[in-house]
C-alpha positions as a Markdown table, in Angstrom:
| # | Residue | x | y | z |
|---|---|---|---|---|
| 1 | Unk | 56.6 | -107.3 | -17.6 |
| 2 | Unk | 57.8 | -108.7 | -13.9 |
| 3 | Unk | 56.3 | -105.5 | -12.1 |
| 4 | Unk | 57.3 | -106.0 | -8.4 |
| 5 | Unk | 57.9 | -103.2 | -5.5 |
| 6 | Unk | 61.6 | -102.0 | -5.3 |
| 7 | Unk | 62.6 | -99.6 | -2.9 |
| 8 | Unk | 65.5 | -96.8 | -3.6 |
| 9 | Unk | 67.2 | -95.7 | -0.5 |
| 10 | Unk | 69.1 | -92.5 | -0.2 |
| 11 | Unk | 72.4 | -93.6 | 0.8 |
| 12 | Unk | 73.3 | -90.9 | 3.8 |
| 13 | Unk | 75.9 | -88.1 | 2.4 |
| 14 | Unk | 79.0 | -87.4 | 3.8 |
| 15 | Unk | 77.6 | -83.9 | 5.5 |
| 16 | Unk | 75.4 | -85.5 | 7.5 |
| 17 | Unk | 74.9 | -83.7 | 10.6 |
| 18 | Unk | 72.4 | -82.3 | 13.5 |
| 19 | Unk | 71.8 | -79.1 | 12.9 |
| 20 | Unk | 68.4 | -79.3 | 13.8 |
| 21 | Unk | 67.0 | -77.6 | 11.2 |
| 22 | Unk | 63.3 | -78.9 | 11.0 |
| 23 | Unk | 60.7 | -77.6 | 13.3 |
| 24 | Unk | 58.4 | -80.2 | 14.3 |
| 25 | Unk | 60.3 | -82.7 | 13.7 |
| 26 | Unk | 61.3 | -83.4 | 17.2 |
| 27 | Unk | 64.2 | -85.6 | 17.2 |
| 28 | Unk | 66.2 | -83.4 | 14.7 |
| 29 | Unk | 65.3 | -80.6 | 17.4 |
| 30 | Unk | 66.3 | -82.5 | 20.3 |
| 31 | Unk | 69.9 | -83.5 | 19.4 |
| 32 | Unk | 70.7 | -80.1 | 17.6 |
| 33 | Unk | 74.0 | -79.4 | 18.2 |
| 34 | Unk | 75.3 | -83.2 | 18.8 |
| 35 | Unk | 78.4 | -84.6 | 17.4 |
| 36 | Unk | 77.2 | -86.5 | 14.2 |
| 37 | Unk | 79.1 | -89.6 | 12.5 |
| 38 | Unk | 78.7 | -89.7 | 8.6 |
| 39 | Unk | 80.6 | -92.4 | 8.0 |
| 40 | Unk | 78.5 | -94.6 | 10.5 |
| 41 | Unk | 75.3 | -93.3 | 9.4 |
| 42 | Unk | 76.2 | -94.5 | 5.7 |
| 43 | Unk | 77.1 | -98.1 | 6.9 |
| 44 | Unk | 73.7 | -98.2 | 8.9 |
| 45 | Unk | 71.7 | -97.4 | 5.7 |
| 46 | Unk | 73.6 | -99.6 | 4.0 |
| 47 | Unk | 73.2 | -102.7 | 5.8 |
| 48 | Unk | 69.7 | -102.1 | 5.4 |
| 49 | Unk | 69.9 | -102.1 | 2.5 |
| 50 | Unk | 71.4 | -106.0 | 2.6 |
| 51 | Unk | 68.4 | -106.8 | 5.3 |
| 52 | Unk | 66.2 | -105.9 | 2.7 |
| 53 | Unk | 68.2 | -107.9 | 0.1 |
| 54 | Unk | 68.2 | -110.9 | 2.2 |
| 55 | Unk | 64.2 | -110.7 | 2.8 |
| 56 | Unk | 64.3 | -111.1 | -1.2 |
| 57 | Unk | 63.1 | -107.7 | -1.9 |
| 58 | Unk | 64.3 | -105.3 | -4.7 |
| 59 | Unk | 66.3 | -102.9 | -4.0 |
| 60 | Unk | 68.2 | -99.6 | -5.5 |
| 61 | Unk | 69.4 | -96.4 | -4.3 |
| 62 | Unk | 69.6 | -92.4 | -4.7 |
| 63 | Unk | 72.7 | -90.5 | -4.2 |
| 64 | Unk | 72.8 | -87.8 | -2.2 |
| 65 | Unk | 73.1 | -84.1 | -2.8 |
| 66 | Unk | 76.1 | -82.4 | -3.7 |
| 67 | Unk | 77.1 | -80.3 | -0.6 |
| 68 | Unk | 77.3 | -77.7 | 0.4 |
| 69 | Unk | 74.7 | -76.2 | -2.4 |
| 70 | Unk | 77.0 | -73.2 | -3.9 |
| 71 | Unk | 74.4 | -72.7 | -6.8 |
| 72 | Unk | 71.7 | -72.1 | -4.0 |
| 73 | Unk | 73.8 | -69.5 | -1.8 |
| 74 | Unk | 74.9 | -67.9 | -5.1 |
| 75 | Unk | 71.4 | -67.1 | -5.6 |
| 76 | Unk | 71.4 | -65.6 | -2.2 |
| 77 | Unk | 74.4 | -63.2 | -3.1 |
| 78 | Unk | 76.8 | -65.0 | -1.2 |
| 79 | Unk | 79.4 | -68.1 | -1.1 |
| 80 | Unk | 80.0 | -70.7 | 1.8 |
| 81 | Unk | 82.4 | -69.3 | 3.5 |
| 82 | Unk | 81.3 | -65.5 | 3.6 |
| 83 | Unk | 77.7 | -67.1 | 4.7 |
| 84 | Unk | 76.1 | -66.6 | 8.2 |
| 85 | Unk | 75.8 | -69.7 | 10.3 |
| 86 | Unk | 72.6 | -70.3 | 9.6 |
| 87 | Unk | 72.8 | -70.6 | 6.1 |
| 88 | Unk | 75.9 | -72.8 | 6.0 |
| 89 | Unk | 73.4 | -75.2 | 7.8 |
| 90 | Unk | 70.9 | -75.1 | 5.2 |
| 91 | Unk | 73.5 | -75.3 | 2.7 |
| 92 | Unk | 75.2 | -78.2 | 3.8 |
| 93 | Unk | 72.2 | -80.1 | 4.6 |
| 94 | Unk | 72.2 | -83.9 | 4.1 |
| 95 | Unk | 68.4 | -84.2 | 4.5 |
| 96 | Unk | 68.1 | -86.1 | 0.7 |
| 97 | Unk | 69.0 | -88.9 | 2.4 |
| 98 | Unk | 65.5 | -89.4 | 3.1 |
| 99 | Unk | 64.0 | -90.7 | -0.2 |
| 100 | Unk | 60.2 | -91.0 | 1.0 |
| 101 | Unk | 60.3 | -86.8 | 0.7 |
| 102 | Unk | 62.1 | -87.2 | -3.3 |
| 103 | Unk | 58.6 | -87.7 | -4.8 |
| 104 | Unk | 55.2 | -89.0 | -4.6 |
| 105 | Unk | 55.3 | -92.4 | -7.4 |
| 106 | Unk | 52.0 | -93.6 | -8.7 |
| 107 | Unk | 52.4 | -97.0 | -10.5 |
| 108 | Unk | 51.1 | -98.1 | -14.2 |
| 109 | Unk | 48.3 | -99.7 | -12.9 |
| 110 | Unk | 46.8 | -96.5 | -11.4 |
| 111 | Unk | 47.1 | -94.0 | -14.3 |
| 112 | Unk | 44.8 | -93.4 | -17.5 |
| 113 | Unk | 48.0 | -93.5 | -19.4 |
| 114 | Unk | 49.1 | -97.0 | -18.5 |
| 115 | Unk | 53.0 | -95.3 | -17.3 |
| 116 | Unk | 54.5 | -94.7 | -14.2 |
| 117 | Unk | 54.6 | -91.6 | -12.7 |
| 118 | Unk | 56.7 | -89.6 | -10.8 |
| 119 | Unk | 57.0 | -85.6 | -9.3 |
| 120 | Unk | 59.2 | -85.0 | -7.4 |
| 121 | Unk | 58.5 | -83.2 | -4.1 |
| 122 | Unk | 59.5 | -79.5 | -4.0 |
| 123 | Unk | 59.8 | -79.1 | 0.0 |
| 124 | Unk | 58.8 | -75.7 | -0.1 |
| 125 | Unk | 57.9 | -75.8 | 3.7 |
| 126 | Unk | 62.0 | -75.6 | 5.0 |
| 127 | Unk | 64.6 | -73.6 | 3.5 |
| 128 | Unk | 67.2 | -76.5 | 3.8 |
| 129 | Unk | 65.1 | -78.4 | 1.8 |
| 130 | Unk | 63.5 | -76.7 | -0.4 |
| 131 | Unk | 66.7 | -77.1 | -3.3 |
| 132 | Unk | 66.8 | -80.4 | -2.9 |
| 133 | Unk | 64.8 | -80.5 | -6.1 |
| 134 | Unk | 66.9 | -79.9 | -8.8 |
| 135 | Unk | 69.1 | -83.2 | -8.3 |
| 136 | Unk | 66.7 | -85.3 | -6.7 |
| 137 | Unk | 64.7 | -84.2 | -10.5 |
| 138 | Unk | 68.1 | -85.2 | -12.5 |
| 139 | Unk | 68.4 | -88.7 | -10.5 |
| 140 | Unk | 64.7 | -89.2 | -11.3 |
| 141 | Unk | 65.2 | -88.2 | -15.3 |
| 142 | Unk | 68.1 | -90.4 | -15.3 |
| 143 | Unk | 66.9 | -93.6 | -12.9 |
| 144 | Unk | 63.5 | -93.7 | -14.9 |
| 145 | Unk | 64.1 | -92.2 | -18.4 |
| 146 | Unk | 62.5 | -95.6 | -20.1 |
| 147 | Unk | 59.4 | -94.8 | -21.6 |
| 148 | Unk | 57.3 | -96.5 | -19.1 |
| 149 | Unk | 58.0 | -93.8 | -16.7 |
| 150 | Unk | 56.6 | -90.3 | -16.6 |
| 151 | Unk | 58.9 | -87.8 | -14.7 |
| 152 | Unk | 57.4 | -84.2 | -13.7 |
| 153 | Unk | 59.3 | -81.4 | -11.6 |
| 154 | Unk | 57.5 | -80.2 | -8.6 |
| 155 | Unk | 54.5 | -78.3 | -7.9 |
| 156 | Unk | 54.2 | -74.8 | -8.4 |
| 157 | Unk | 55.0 | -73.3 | -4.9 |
| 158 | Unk | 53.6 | -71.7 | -2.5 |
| 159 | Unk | 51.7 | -75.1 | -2.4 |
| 160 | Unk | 53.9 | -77.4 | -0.3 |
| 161 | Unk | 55.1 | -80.8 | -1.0 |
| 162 | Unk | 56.8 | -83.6 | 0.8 |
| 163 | Unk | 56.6 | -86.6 | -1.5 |
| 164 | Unk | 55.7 | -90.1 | -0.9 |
| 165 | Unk | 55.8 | -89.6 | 3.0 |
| 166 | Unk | 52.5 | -88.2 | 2.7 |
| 167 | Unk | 51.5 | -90.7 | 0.3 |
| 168 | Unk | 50.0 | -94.5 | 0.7 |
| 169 | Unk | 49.0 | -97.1 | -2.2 |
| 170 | Unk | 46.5 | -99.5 | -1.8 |
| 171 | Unk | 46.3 | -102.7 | -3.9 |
| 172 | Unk | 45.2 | -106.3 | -3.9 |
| 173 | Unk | 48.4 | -106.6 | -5.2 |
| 174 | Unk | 51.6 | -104.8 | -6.5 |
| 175 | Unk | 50.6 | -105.1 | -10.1 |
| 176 | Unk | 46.8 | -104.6 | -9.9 |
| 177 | Unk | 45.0 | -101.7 | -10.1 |
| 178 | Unk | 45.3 | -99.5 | -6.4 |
| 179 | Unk | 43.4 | -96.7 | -4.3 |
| 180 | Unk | 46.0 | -93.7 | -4.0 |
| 181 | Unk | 45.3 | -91.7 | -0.8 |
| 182 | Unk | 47.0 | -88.3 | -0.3 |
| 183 | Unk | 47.0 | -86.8 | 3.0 |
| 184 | Unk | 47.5 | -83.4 | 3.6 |
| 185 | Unk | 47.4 | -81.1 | 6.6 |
| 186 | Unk | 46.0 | -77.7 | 8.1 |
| 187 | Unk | 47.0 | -76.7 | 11.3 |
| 188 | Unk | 49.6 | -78.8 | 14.3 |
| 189 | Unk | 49.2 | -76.3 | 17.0 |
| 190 | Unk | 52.8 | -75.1 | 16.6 |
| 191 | Unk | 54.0 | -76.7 | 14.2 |
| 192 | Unk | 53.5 | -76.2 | 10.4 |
| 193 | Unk | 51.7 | -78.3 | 8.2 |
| 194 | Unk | 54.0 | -79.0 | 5.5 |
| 195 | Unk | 51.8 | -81.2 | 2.8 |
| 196 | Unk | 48.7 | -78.7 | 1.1 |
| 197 | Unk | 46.2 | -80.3 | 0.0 |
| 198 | Unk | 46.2 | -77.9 | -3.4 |
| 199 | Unk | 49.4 | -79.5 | -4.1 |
| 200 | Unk | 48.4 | -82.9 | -3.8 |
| 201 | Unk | 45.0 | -82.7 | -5.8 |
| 202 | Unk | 47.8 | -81.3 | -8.7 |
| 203 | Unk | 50.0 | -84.3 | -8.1 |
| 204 | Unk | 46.6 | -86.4 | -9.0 |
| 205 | Unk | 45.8 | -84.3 | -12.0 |
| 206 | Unk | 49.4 | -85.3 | -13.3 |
| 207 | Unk | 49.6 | -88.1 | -12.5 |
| 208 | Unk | 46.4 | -89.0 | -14.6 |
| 209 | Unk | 44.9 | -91.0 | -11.5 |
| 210 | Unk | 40.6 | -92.1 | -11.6 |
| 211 | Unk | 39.4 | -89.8 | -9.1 |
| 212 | Unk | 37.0 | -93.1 | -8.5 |
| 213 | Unk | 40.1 | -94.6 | -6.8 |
| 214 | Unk | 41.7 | -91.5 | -5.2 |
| 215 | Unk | 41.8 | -90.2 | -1.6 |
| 216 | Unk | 42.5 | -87.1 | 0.1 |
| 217 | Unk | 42.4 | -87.3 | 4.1 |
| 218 | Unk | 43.8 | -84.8 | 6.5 |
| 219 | Unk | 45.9 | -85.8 | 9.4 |
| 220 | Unk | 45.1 | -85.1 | 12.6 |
| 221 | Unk | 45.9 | -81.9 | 14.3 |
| 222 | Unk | 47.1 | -84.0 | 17.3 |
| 223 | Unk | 49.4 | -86.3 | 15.4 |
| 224 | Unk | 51.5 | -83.2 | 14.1 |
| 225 | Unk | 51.3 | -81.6 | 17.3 |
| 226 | Unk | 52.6 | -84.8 | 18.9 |
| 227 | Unk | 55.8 | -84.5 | 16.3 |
| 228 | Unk | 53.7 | -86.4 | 13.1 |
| 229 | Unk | 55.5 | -84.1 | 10.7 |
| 230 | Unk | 54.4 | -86.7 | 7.6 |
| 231 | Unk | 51.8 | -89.2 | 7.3 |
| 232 | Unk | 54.0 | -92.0 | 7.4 |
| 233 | Unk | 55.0 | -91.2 | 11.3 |
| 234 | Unk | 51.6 | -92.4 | 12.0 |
| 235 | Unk | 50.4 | -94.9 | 9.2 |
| 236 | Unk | 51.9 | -97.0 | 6.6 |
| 237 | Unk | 50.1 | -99.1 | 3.7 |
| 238 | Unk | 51.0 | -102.2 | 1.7 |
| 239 | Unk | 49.1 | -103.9 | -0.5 |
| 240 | Unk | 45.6 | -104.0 | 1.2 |
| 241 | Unk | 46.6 | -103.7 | 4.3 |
| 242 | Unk | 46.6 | -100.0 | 6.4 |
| 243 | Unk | 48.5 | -100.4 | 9.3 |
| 244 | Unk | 48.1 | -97.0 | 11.2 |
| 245 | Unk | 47.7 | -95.4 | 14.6 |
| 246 | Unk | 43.9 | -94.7 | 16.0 |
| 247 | Unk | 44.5 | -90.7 | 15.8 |
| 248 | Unk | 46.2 | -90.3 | 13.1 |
| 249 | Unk | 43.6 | -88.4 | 10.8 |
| 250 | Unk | 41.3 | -85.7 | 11.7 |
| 251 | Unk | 37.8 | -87.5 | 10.8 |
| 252 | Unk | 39.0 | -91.6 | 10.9 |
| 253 | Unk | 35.5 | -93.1 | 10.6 |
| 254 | Unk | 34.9 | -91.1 | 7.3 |
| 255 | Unk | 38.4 | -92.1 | 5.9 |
| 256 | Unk | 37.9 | -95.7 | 6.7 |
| 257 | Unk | 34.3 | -95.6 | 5.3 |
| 258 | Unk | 35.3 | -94.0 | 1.9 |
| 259 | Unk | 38.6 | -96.7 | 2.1 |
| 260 | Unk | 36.2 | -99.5 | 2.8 |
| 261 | Unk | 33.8 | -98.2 | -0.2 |
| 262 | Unk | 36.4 | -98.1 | -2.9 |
| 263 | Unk | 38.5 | -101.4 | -1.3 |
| 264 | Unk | 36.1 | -103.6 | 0.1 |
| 265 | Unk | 38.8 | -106.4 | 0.9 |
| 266 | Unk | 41.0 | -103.3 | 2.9 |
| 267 | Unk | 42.2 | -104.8 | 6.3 |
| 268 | Unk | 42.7 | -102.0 | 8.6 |
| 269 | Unk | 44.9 | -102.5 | 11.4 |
| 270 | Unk | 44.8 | -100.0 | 14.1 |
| 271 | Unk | 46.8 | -99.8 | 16.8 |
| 272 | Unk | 44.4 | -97.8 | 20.1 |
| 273 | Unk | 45.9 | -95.0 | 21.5 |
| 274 | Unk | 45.2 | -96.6 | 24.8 |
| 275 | Unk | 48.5 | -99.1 | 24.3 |
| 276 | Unk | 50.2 | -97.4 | 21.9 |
| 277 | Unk | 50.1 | -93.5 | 22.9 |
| 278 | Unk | 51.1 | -90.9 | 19.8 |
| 279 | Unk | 54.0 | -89.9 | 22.3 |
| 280 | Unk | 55.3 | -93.6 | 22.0 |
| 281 | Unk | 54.1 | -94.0 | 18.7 |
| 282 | Unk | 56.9 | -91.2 | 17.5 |
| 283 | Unk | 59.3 | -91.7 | 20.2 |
| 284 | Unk | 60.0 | -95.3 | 18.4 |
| 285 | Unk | 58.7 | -94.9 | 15.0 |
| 286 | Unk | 56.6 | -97.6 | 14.9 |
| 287 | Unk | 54.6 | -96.9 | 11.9 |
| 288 | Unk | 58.2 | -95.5 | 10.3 |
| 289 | Unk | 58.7 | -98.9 | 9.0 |
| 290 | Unk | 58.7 | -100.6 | 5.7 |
| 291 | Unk | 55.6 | -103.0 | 5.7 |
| 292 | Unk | 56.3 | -105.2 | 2.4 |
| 293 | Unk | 55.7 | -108.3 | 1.0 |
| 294 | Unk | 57.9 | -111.3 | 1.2 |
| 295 | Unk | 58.4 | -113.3 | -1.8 |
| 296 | Unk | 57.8 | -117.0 | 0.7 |
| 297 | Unk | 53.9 | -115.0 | 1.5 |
| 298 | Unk | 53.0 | -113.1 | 4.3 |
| 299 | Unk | 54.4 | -109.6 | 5.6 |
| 300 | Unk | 56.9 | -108.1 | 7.5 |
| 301 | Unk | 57.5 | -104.6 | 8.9 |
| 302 | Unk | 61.2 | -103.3 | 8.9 |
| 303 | Unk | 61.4 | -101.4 | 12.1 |
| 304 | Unk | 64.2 | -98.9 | 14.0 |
| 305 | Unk | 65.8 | -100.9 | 16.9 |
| 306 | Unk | 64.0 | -98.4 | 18.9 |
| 307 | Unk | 60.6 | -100.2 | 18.5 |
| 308 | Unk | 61.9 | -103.1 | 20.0 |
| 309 | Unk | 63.0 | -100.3 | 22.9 |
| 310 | Unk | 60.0 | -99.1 | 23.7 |
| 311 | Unk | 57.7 | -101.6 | 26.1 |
| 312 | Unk | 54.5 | -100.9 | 24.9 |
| 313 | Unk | 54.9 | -100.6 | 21.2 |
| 314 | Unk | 56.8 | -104.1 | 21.4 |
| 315 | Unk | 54.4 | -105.9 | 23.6 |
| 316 | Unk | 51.6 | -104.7 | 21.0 |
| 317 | Unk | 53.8 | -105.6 | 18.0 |
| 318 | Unk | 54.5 | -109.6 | 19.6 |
| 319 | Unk | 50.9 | -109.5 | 20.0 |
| 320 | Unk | 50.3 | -108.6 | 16.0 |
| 321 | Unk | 52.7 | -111.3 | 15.2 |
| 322 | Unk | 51.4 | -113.7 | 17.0 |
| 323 | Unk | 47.7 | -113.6 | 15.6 |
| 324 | Unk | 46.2 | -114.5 | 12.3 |
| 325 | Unk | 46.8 | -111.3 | 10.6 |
| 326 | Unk | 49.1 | -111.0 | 7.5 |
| 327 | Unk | 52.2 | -109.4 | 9.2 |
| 328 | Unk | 54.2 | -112.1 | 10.4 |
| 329 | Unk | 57.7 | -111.2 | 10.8 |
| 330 | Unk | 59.6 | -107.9 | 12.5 |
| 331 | Unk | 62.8 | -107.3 | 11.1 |
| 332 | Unk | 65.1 | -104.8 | 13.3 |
| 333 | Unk | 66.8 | -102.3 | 11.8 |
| 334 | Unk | 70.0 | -100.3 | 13.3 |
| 335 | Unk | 69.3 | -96.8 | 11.9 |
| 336 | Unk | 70.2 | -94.6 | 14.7 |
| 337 | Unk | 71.9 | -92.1 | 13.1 |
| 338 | Unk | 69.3 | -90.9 | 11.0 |
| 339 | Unk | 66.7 | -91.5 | 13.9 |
| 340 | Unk | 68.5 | -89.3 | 15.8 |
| 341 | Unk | 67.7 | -86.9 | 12.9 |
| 342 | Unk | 63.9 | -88.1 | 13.0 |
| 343 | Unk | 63.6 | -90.4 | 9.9 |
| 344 | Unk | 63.2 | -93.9 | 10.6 |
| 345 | Unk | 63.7 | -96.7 | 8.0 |
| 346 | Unk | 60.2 | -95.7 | 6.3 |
| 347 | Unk | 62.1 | -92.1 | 5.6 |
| 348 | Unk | 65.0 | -93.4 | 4.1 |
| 349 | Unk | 63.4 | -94.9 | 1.1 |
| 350 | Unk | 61.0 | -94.7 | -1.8 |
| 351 | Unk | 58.4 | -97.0 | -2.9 |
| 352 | Unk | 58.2 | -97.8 | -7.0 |
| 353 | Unk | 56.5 | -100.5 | -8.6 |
| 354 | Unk | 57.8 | -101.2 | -11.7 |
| 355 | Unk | 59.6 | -103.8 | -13.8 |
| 356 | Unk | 63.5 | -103.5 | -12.6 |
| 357 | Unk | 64.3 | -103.8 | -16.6 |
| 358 | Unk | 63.3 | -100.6 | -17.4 |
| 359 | Unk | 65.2 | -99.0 | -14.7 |
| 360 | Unk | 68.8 | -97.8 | -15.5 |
| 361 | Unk | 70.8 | -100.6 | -13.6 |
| 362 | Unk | 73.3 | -98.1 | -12.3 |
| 363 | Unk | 70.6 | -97.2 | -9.4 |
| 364 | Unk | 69.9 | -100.8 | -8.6 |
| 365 | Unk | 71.6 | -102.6 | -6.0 |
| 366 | Unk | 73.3 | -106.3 | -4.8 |
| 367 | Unk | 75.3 | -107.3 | -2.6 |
| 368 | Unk | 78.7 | -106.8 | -4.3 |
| 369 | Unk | 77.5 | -103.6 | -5.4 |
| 370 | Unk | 76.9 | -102.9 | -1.7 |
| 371 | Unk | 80.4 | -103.9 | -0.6 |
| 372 | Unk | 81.8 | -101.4 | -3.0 |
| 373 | Unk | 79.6 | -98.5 | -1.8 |
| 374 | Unk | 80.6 | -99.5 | 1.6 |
| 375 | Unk | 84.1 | -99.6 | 0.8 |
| 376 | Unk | 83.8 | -95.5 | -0.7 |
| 377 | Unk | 82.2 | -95.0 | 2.2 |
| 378 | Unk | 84.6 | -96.3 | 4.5 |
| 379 | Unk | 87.3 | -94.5 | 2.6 |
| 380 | Unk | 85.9 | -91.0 | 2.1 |
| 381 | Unk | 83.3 | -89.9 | 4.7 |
| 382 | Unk | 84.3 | -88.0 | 7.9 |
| 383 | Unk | 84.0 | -89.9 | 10.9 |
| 384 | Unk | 82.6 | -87.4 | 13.1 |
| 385 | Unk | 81.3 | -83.8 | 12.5 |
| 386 | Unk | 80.2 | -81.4 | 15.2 |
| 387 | Unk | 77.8 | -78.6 | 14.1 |
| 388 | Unk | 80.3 | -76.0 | 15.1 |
| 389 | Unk | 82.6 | -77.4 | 12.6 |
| 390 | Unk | 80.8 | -76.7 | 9.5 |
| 391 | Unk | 82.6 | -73.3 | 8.7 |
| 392 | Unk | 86.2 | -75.8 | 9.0 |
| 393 | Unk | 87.6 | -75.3 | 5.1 |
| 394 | Unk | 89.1 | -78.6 | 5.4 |
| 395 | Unk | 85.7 | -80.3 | 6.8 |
| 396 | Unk | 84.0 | -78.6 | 3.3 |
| 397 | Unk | 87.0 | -80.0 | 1.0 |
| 398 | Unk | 86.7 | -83.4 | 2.4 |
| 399 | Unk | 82.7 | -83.9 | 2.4 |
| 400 | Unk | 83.1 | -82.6 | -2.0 |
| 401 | Unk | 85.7 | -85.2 | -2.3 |
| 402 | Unk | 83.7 | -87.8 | -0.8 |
| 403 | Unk | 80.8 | -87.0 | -3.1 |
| 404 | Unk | 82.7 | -86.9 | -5.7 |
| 405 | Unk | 84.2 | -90.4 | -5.2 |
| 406 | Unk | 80.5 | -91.9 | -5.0 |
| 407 | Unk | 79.8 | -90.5 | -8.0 |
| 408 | Unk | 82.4 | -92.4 | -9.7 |
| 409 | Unk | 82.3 | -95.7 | -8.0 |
| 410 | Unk | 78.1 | -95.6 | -9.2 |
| 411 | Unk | 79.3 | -94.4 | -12.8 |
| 412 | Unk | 77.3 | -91.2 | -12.6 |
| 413 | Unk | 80.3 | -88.5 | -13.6 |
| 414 | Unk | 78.6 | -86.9 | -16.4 |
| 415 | Unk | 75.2 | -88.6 | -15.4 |
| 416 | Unk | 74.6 | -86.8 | -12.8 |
| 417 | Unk | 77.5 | -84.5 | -11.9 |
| 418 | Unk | 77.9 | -82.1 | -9.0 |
């Protein structure tokens, strides 16, 4: 079994738009009410998809949701266009395009059980995410329905759950056993705290993990009051390396001390508040990147343009490439149109290590395959949608025939239908 580290991006839906629908989150606050461009969005996640291609890293992809969600306003007595404003918003919502939230993945290695598992994240915390579920659940069923995968729906609410974002692995290696480490919140001044710690000890009873090798830290009140909405704003692990910001848990020395006891060979890289503040440290997304192994040795972090932006995270980061540490490349990413919707290239996908054989190929990407996504893509999505367009009949008709396009350029009618 070639185990290796793919990552499955959600490729950005045709509804994308700023609502600004996600307190705490303070991008996607910021621009609420901008003009949005779909179509551009979708080209930006695509191409990094290729970067990551031509780094020699694995890579698939999630579709997004079918939208608007007419099962979930059904349930709320009503239809799309008889809706108030604010839930057309939360029904049209393209926020699935950000795959670290889909579900928390612990590899083979981890579990008693010797499978991988998966739950997905029930997003209890915001309305217009919280029925995501469903179809990210059928993408999951369908994407890893070999028996070396075990799939489970989400955790019983009111104990919230945002998947993988809150969520690091920590291995001397991809296919050797790791140290799982949850982290969950309490309190962000005022801002909500969106990932329980109930949920995530139930996520580690399912998943069959050694509570030997198994964490649970909580962030830092300051890093969610800064905008830290999820873990992986402030930290980010690969391998046994935690790259992560000085503040970003609530007791740091007892974190690294229990890391350090369980992972002796853990390299923790920590990047002091005094050059990197939390305020730049969200501002550019710095620790929103993909940190992965290259297949030539070494590591690279995949970072937003707006790290290379920002003077002082930049100047630290030429510093960090130019030592003796493992990470050794920065490769910049244009994602700007989902940044501007505060998730940075970390958000867009989710981490799996597995064997790419026993993944159904449809959700597995090259290049060509790519160049025909692109090509829907360029075809179907709306250029341009302002927030006070989403009542426009014609907008809706045009965003379902979109999806409904995708869905048969992947091969998933019948798969996974809307």
């Amino acid at each position: 079994m070639a185990v290796t580290e793919i990552n499955f991006d959600g490729i950005v839906g045709p509804s994308h738009n700023y609502a600004g629908l996600s307190p705490g989150n303070l991008a996607a606050t910021r621009n609420r009410g901008m003009a949005s461009a779909p179509r551009a969005a979708a080209l930006e996640g695509i191409a990094k998809m290729r970067a990551n291609l031509a780094l020699g890293l694995a890579q698939g992809f999630f579709l997004p949701q079918p939208r608007p969600d007419h099962g979930w306003l059904e349930g709320l007595a009503t239809d799309y266009a008889e809706a108030p404003p604010h839930l057309q918003a939360q029904a049209l919502s393209a926020s699935s395009m950000w795959a670290a939230n889909a579900a928390t993945v612990s590899p083979a290695p981890d579990t008693l059980d010797g499978k991988c598992h998966l739950t997905v994240a029930n997003l209890v915390t915001m309305p217009h995410r919280s029925h995501e579920w469903r179809f990210t659940l059928a993408q999951l069923e369908a994407a890893f329905a070999d028996p070396a995968f075990a799939v489970h729906g989400p955790v019983t609410p009111p104990f919230g759950d945002e998947g993988a974002a809150n969520h690091m692995r920590l291995a001397t290696a991809h296919d050797r056993p790791g140290v799982e480490v949850f982290v969950y919140g309490l309190t962000g001044g005022p801002f909500p705290a969106r990932q329980h710690r109930d949920a995530s000890e139930a996520i580690a009873r399912m998943h069959r993990l050694d509570p030997a090798s198994t964490i649970f830290v909580q962030q830092s009140e300051q890093a969610i009051s800064a905008g830290a909405f999820h873990n992986d704003v402030v930290a980010v692990a690969n391998e046994q390396v935690l790259f992560t910001h000085e503040l970003a848990y609530q007791d740091r020395d007892a974190f690294y001390a229990e890391l350090r006891d369980k992972m002796p060979d853990i390299e923790i890289i920590e990047v002091p508040a005094s050059r990197v503040s939390l305020e730049d440290a969200v501002a550019s997304y710095l620790f929103n990147a993909q940190l992965v192994t290259l297949p030539k040795g070494g590591m690279a972090l995949v970072l937003p343009a707006e790290a290379r932006e920002n003077a002082n995270v930049w100047s630290w980061l030429q510093e960090l490439v130019a030592g003796n540490g493992p990470i050794r490349h920065l490769e910049v990413v244009d994602v700007r149109q989902s940044m501007a919707n505060g998730g940075g290239p970390a958000c867009l996908r989710l981490r799996v290590v597995a064997d790419p054989a026993t993944i159904d190929p449809r959700f597995l990407v090259d290049n060509a395959k790519l160049d025909r996504l692109a090509k829907v893509v360029e075809e179907y999505w709306p250029e341009r949608i302002d927030p006070s367009e989403i009542a426009d009949p014609a907008l809706i008709a045009r965003i379902e025939r979109a999806h409904r396009a995708l869905l048969e350029a992947t091969d998933c009618v019948g798969l996974i239908d809307s």
